[in-house]
Residue frames relative to the residue before (quaternion, step in Angstrom):
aa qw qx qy qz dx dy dz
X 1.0000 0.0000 0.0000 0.0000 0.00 0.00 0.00
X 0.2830 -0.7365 0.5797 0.2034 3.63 -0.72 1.16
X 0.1258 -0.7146 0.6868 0.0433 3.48 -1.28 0.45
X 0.0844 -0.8564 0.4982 0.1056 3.89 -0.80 0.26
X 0.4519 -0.6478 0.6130 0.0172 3.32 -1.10 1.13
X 0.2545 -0.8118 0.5117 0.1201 3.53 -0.57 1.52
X 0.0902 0.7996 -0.5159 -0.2940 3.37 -0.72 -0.09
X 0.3274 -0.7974 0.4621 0.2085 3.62 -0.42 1.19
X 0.1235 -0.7283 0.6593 0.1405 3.87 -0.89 1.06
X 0.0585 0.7541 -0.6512 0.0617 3.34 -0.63 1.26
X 0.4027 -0.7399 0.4559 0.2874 3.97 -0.58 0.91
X 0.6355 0.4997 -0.3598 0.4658 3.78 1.13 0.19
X 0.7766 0.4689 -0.1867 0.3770 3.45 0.98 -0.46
X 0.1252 0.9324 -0.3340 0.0580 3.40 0.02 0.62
X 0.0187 -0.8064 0.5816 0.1050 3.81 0.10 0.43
X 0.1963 -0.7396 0.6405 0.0650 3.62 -1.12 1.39
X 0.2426 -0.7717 0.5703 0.1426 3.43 -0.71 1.06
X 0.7456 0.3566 -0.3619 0.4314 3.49 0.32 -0.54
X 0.6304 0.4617 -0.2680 0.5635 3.67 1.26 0.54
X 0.4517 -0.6180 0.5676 0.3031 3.50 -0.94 1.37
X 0.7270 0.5208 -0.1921 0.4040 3.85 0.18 -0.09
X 0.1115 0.8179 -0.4753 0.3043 3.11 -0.38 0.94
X 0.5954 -0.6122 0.4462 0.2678 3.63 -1.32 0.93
X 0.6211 -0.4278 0.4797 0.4485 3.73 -0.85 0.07
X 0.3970 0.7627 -0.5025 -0.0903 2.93 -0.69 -0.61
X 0.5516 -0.7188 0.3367 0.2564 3.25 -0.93 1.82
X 0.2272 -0.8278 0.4317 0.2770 3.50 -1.61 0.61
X 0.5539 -0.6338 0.5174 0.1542 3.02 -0.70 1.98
X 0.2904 -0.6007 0.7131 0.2151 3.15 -0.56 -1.85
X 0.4992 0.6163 -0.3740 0.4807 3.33 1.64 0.07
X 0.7471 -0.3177 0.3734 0.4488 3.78 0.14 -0.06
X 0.6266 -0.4409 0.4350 0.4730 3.12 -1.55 -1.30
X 0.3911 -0.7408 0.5216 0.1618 3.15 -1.10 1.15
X 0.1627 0.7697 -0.6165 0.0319 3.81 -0.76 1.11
X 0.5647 -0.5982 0.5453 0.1609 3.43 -1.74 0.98
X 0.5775 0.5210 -0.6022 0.1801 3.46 -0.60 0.87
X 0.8897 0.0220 -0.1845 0.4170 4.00 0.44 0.26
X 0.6546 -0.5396 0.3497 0.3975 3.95 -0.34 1.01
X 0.9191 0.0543 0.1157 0.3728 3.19 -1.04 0.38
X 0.4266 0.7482 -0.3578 0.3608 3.74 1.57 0.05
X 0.0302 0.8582 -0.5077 -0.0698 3.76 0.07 0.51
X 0.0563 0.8450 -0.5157 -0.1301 3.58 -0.53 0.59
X 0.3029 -0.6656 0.6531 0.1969 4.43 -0.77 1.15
X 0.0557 -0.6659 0.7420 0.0538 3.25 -1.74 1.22
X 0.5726 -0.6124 0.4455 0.3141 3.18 -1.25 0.93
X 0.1096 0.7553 -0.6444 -0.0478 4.06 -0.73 -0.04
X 0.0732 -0.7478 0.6450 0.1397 3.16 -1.23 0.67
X 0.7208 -0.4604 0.0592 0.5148 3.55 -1.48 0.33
X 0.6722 0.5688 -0.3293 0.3408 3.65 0.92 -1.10
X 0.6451 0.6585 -0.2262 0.3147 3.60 1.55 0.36
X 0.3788 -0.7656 0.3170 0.4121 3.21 0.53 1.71
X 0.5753 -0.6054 0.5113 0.2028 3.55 -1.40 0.80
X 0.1905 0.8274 -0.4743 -0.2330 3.67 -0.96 0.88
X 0.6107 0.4358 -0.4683 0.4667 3.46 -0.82 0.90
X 0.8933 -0.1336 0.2380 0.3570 3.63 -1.48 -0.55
X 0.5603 -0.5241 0.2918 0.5711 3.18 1.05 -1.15
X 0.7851 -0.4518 0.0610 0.4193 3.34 -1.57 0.35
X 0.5902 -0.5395 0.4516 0.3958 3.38 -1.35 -0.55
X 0.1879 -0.6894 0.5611 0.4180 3.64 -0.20 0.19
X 0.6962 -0.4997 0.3323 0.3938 3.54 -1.83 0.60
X 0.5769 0.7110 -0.1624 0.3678 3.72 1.05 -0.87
X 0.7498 0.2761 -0.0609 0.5982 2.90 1.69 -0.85
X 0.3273 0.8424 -0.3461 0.2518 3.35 1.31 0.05
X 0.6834 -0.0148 0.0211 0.7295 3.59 1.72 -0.54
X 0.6324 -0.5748 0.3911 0.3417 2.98 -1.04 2.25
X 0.1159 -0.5922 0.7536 0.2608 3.40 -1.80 -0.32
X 0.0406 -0.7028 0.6963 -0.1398 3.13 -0.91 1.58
X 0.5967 -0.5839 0.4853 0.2598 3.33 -1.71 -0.26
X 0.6305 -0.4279 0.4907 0.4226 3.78 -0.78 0.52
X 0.4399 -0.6483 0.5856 0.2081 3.66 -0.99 0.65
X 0.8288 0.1955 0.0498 0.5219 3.84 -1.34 -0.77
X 0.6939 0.4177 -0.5182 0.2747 3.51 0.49 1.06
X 0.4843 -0.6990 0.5256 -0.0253 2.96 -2.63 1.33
X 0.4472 -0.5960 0.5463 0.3826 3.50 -0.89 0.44
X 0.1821 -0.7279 0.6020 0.2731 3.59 -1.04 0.61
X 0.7660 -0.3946 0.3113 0.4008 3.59 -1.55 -0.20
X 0.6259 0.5880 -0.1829 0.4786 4.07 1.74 -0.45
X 0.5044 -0.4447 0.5453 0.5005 3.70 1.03 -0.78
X 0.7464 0.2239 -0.4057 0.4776 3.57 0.17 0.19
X 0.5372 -0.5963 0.5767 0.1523 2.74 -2.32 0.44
X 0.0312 -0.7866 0.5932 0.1685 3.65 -1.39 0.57
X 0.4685 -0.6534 0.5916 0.0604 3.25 -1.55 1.30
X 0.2454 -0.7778 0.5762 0.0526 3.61 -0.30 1.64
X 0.1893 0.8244 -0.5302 -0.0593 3.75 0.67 0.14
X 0.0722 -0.8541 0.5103 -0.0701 3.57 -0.93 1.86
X 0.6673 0.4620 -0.2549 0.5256 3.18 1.15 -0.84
X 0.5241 -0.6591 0.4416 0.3096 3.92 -1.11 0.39
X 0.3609 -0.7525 0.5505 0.0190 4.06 -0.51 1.21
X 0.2327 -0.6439 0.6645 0.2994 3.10 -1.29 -0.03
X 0.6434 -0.5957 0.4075 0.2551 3.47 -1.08 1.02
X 0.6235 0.4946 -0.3093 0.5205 3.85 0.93 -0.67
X 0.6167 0.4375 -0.2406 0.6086 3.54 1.04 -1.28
X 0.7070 0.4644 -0.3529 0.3999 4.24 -0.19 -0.51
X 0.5954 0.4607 -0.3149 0.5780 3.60 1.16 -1.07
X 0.6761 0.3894 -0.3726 0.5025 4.04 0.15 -0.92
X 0.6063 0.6887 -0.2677 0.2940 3.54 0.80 -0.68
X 0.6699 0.5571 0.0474 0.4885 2.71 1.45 -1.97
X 0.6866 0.2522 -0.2285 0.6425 3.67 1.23 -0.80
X 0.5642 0.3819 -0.6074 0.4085 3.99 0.07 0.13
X 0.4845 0.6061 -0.3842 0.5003 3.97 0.94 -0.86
X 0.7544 0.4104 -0.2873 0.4242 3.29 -0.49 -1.31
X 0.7427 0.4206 -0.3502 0.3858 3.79 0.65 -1.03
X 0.5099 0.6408 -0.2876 0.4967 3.61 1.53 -0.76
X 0.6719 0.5676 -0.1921 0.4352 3.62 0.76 -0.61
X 0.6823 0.4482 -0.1826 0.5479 3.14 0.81 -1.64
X 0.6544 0.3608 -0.4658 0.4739 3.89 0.72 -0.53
X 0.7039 0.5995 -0.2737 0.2650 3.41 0.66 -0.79
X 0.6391 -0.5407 0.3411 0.4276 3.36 1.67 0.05
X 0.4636 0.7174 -0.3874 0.3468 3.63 1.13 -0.67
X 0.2243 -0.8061 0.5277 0.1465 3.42 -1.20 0.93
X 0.7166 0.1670 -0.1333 0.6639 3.95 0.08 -1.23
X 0.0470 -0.7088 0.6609 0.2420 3.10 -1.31 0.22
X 0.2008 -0.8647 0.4440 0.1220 3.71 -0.67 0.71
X 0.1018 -0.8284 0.5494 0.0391 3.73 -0.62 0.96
X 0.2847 -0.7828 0.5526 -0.0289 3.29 -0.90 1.75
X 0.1869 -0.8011 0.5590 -0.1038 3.92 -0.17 1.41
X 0.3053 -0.7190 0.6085 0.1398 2.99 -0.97 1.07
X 0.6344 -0.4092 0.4676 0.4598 3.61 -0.63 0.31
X 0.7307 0.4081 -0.2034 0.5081 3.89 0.22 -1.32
X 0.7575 0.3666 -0.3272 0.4298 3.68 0.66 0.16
X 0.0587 0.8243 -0.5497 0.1223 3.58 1.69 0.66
X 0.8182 0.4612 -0.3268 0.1056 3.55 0.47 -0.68
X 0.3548 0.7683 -0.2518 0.4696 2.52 1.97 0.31
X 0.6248 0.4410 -0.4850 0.4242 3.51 0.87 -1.15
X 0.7139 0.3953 -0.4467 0.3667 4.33 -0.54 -0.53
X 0.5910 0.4416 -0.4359 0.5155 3.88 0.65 0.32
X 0.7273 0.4488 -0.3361 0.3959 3.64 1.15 -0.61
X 0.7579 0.4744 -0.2292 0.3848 2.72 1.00 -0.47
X 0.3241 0.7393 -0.3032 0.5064 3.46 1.76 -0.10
X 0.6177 0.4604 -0.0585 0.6349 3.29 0.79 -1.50
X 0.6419 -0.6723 0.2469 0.2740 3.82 0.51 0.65
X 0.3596 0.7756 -0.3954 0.3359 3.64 1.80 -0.05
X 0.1747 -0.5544 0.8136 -0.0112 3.74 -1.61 0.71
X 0.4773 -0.5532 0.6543 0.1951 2.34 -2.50 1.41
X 0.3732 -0.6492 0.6524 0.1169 3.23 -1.82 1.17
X 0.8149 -0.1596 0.3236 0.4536 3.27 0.08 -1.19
X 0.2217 -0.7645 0.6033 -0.0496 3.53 -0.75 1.11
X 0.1260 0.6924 -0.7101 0.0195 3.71 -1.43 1.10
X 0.7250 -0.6051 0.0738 0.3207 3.22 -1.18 0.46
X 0.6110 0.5523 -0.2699 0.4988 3.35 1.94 -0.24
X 0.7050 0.4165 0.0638 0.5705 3.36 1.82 -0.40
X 0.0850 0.7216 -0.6737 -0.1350 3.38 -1.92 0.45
X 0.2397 -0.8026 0.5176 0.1744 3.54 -0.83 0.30
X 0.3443 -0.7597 0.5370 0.1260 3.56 -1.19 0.98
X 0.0918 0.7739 -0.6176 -0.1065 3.64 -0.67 -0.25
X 0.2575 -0.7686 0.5765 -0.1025 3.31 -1.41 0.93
X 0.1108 -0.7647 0.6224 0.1246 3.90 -0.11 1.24
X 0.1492 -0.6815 0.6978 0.1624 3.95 -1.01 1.05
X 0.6188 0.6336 -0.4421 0.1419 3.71 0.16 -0.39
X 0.2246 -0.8023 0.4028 0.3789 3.54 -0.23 -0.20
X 0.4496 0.5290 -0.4846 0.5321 3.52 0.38 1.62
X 0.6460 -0.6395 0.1779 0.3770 3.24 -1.09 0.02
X 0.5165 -0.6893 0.3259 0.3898 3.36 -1.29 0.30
X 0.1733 -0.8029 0.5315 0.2071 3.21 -1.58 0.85
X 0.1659 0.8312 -0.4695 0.2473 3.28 0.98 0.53
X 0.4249 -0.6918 0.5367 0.2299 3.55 -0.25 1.63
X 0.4534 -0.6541 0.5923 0.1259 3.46 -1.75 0.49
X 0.5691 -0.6666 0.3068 0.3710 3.20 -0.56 1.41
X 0.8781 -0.2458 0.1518 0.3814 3.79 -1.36 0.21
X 0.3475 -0.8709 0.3325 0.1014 3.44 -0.37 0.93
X 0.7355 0.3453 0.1168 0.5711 2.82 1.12 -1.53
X 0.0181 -0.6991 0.6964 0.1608 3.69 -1.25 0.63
X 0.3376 -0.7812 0.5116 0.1183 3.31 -1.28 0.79
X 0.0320 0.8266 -0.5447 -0.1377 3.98 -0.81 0.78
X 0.3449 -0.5473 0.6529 0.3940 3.58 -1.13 -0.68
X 0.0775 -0.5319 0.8394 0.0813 3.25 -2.39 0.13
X 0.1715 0.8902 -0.4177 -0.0602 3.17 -0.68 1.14
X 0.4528 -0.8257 0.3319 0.0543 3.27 -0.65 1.52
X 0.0419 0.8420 -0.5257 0.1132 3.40 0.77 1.51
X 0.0358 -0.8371 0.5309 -0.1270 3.70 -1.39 1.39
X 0.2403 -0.7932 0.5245 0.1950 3.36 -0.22 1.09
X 0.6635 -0.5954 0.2475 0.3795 2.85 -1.44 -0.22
X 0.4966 0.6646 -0.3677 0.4200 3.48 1.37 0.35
X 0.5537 -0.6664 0.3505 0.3555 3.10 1.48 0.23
X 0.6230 0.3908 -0.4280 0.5252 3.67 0.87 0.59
X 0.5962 -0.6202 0.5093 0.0225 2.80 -2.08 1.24
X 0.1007 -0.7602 0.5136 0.3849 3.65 -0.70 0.63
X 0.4411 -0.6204 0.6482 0.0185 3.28 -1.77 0.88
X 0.0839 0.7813 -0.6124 -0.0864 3.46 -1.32 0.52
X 0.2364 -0.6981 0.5997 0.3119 3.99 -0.77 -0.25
X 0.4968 -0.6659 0.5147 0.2118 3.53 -0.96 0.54
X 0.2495 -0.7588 0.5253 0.2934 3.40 -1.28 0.12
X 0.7455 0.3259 -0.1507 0.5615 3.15 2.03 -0.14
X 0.6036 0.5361 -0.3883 0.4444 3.63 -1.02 -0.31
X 0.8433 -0.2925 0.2991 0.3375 3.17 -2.18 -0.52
X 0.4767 0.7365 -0.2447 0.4130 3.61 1.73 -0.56
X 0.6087 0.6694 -0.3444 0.2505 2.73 1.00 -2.05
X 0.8873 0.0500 -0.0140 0.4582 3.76 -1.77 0.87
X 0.8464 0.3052 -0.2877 0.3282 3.56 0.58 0.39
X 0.8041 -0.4793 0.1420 0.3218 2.97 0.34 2.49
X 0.5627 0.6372 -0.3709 0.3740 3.61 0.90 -0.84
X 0.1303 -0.7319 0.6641 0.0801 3.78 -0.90 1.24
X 0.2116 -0.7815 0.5845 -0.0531 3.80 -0.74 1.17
X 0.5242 -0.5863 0.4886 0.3778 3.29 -1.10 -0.15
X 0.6128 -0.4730 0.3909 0.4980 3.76 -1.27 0.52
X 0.0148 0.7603 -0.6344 -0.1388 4.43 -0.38 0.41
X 0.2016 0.7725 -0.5876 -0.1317 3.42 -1.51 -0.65
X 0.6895 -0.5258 0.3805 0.3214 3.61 -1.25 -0.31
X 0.4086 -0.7658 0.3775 0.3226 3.88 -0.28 0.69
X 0.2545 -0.7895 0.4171 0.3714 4.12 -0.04 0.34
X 0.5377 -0.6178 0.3187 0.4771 3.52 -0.92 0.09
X 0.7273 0.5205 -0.1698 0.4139 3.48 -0.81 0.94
X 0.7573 0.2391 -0.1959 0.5753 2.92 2.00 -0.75
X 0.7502 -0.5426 0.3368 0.1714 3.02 -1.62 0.70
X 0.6005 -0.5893 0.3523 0.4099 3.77 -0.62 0.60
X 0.7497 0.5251 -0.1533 0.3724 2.89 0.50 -1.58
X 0.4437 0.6275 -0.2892 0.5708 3.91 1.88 -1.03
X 0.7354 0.5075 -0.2687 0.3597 3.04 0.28 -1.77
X 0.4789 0.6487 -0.2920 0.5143 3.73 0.75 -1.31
X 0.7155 0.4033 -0.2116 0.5298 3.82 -0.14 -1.23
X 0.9162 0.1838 -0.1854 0.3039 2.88 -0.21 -0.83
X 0.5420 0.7064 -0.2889 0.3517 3.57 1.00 0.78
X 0.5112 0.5507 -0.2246 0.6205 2.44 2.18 -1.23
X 0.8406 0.2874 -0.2489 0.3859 3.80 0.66 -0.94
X 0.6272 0.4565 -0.4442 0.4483 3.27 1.13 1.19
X 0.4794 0.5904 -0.3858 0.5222 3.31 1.93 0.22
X 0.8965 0.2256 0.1671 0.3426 3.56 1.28 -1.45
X 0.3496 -0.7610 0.3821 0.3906 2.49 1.94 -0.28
X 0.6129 0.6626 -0.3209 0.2871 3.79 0.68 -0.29
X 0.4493 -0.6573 0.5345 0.2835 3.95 0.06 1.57
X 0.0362 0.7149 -0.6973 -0.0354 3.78 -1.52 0.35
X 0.1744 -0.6530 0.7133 0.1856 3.51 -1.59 0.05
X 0.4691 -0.6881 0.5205 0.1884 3.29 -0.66 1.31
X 0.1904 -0.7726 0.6048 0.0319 3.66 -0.99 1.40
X 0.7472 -0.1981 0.3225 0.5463 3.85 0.10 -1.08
X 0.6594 -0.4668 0.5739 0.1340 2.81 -1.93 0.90
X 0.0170 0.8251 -0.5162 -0.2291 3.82 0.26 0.09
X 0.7331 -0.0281 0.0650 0.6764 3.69 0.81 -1.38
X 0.0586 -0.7395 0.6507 0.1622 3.18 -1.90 -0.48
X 0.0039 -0.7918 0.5906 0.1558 3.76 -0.82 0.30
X 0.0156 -0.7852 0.5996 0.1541 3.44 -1.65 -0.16
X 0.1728 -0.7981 0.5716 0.0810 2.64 -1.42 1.52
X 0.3667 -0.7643 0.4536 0.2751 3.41 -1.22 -0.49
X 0.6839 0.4130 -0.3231 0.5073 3.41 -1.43 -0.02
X 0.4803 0.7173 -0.4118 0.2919 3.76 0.89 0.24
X 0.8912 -0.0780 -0.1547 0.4192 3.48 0.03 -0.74
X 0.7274 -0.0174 -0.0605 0.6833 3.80 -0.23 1.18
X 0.8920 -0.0017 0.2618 0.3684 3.45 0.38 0.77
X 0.8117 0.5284 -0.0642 0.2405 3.01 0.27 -1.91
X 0.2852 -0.7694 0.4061 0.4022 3.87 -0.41 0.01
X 0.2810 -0.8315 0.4416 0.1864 3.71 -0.58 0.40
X 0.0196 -0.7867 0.5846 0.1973 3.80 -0.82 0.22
X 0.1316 -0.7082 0.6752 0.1589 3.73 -0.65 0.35
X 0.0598 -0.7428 0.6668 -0.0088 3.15 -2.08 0.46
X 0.4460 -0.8155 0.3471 0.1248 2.60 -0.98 1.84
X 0.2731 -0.8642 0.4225 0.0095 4.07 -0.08 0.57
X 0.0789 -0.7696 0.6333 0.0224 3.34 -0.37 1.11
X 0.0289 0.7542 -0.6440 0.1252 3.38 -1.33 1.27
X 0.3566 -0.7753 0.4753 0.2139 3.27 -1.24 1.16
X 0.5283 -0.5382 0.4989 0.4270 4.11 -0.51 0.26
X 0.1478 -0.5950 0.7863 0.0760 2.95 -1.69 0.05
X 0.7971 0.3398 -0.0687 0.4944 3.38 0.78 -0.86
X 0.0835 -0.8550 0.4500 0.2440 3.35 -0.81 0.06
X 0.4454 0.6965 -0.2848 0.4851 3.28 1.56 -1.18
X 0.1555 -0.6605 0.7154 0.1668 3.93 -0.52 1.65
X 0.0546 0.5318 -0.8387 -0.1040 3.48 -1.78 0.29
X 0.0223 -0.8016 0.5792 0.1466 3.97 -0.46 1.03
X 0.7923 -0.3523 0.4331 0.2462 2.93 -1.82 0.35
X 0.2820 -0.7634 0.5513 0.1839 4.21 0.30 0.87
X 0.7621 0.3735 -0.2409 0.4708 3.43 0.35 -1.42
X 0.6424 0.4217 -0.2510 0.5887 4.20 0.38 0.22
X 0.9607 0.0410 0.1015 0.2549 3.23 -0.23 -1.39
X 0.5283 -0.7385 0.3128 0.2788 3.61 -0.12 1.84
X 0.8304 -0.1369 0.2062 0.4992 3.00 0.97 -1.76
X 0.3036 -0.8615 0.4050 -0.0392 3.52 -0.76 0.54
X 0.4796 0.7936 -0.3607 0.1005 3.67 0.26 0.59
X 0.5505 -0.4827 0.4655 0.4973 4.42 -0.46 -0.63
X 0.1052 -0.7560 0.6373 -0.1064 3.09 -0.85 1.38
X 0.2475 -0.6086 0.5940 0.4642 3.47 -1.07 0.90
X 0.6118 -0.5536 0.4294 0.3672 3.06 -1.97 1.18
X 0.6182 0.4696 -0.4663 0.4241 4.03 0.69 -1.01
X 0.5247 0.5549 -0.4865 0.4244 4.31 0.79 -0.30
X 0.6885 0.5419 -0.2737 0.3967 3.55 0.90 -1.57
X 0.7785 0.3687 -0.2673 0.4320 3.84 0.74 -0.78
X 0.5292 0.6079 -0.3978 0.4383 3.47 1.22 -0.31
X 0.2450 0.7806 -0.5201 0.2452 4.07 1.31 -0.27
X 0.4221 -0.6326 0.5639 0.3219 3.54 -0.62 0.06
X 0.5542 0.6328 -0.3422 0.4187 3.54 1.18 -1.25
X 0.6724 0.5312 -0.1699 0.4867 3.53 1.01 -1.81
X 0.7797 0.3739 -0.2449 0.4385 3.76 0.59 -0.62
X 0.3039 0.8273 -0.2330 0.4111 3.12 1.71 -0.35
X 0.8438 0.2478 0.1348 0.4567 2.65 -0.15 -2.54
X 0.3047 -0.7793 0.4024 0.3713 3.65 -0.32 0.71
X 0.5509 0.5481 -0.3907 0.4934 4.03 1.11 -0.73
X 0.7390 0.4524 -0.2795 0.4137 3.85 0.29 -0.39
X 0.4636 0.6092 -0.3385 0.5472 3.57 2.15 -0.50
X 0.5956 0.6603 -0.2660 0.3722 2.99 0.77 -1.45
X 0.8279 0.3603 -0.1355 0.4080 3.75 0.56 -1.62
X 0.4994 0.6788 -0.2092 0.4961 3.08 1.80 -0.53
X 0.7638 0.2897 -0.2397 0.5246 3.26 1.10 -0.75
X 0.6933 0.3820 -0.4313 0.4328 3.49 0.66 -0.11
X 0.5411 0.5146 -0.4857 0.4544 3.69 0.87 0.37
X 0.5585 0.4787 -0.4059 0.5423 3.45 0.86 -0.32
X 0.7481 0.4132 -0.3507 0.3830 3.71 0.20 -0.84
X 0.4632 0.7536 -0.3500 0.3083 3.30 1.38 -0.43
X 0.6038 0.6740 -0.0879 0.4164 2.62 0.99 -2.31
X 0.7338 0.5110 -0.2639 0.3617 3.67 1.31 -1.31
X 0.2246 -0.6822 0.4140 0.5592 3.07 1.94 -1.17
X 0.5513 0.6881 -0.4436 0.1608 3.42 1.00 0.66
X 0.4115 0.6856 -0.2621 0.5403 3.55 2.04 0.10
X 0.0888 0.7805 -0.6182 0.0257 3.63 -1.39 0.05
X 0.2009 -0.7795 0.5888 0.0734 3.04 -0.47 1.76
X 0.5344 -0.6019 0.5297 0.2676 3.23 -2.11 -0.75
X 0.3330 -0.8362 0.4299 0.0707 3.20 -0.53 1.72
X 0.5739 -0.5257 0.5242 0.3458 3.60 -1.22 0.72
X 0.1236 0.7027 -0.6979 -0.0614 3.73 -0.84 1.00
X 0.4421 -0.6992 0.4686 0.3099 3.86 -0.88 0.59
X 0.1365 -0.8180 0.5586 0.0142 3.85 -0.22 1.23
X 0.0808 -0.5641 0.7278 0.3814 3.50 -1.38 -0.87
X 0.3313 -0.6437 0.5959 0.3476 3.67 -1.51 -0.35
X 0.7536 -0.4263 0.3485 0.3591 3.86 -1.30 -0.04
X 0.6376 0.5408 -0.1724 0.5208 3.23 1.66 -0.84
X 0.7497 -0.2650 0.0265 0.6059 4.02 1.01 -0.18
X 0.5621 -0.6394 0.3570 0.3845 3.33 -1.68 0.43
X 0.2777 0.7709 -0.5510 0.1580 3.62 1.23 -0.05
X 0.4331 -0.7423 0.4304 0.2759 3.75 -1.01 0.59
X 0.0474 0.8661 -0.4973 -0.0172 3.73 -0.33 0.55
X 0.3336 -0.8043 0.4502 0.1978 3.57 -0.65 0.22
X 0.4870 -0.5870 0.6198 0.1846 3.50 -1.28 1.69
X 0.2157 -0.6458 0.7295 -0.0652 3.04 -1.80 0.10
X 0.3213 0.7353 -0.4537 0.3876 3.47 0.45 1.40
X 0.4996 -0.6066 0.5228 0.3304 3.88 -1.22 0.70
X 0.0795 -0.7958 0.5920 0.0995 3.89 -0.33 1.11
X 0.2712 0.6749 -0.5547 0.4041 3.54 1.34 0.56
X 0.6569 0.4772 -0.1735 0.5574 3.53 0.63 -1.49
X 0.8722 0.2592 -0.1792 0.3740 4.00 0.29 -0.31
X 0.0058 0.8013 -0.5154 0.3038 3.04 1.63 1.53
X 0.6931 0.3612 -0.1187 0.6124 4.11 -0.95 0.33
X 0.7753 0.1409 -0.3828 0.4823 4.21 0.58 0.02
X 0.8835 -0.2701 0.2563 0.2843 3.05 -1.58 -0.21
X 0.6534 0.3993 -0.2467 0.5939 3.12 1.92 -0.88
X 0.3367 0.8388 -0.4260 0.0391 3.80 -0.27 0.84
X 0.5579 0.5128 -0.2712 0.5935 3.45 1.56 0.37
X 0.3613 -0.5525 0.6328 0.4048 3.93 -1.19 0.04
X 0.2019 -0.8058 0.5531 -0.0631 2.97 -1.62 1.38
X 0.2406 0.7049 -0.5508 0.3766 3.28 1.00 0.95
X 0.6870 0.4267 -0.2080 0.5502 3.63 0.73 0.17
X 0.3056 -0.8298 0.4047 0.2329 3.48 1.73 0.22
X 0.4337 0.4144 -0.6574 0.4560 3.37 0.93 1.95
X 0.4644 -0.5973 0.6492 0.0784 3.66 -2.05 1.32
């Protein structure tokens, strides 16, 4: 029958033998106590015919402290997240993990969320042993989450939605820029489109817009109005998707496009751009086709970017609302440029 004999490495505690002198050092019952790395715990094996070192054995129960989870917070829901930064041993995180988890569960606590660093990969097959699920993955990171209650979970589901632009840039001659791809669903088939792309995290639609066009084309814009939007699903990975169309005015005019993306690039009259077979074709692309034309008439009215806050912080964020209709209030100007 093996039996095991902690030694604890704690960087404060130290016992010099070849020196009358010597640190306190509490008796555990854990062995010898030596100083060379925080929180590092290492388990020899010992069997009976193995001279004992310290006081006496360990019982099995005690065989790995029970501590608490490091770097954890109360979120805003009843549960708790677990910032986990520093490297663990896997024997020590799992004993860790279930004295926590039992502390919690009396305490009322619902999800319980666990934040991995990439460098602590070995951790994820002990968390998940222990009854954890992947939430959500980024590239520097993965995150677990855990319902303790006994009812159901309400733990939200991980990001739902990707977000794009179409943007619908018009001079004042009444033509539209256009581009052709060199890749994608576009690719080699004649079809001229609008400049699209993918929202980043963090940034704004209306940002986003701008900048796409001047990294497809090189062409400066001021963001006018939201014209349409749809959403589908099951689109990327799964995911559901919503695009928005975007009207923007030039600054520039001179195309310099984007080689690695984009074949070609040029000003189309906008009535050339909707007449596309592809566009007359396809009913969603009729659709956008025709309310840019009506635009053009001034007979259409999108939704402009107004800078807000909400009740909940002062961070700025941005409404999206027909200020045609809010002539006579306070809101009467586009405010993507942070004028009221």
């Amino acid at each position: 029958m093996n039996r095991f004999v902690i030694r604890v490495l704690y960087p404060y505690m130290l016992v010099n033998r070849s020196s009358s002198s010597s640190l306190v050092v509490p008796k555990l019952g854990l062995g010898i106590v030596q100083a060379v790395n925080p929180f590092l715990f290492r388990f020899m094996p010992v069997t009976k015919n193995t001279s004992w070192v310290g006081e006496q054995a360990v019982p099995a129960e005690a065989r790995v402290p029970k501590i608490d989870l490091p770097d954890a917070s109360e979120d805003a829901y009843g549960g708790v997240i677990v910032d986990m930064k520093e490297p663990m041993n896997s024997d020590l995180f799992v004993s860790a993990l279930r004295a926590s988890t039992k502390k919690w569960r009396e305490q009322g606590k619902k999800g319980i969320w666990i934040k991995l660093p990439i460098e602590l990969v070995n951790l994820v097959e002990v968390a998940v042993k222990e009854g954890f699920r992947y939430h959500h993955a980024e590239p520097s990171y993965l995150m677990l989450v855990k319902w303790i209650p006994m009812t159901a979970s309400t733990i939200p589901a991980n990001a739902s939605h990707r977000v794009g632009i179409g943007a619908f840039v018009t001079n004042s001659k009444g033509e539209v820029l256009v581009v052709q791809e060199n890749g994608g669903k576009f690719k080699g088939t004649g079809v001229w489109k609008f400049p699209t792309g993918v929202v980043d995290e963090g940034e704004d639609i209306c940002t986003a817009a701008m900048r796409e066009v001047r990294e497809e084309t090189g062409i400066e814009t001021e963001f006018l109005e939201v014209l349409a939007f749809r959403q589908s699903h099951n689109s990327f990975f799964g995911k559901s998707d919503l695009f928005f169309v975007c009207m923007l005015r030039p600054s520039s005019f001179d195309i310099q496009k984007q080689d690695s993306e984009i074949a070609a690039a040029k000003w189309m009259p906008l009535e050339e751009y909707a007449a596309q077979p592809f566009n007359q074709k396809h009913e969603q692309f009729n659709f956008i086709a025709k309310a840019c034309l009506e635009k053009k008439k001034g007979n259409y009215t999108g939704f402009s970017a107004v800078p807000t806050t909400t009740g909940f912080t002062r961070k700025q964020n941005y409404l999206y609302l027909n200020k045609e209709d809010l002539r006579g209030t306070n809101i009467c100007e586009n405010s993507h440029t942070g004028k009221l």
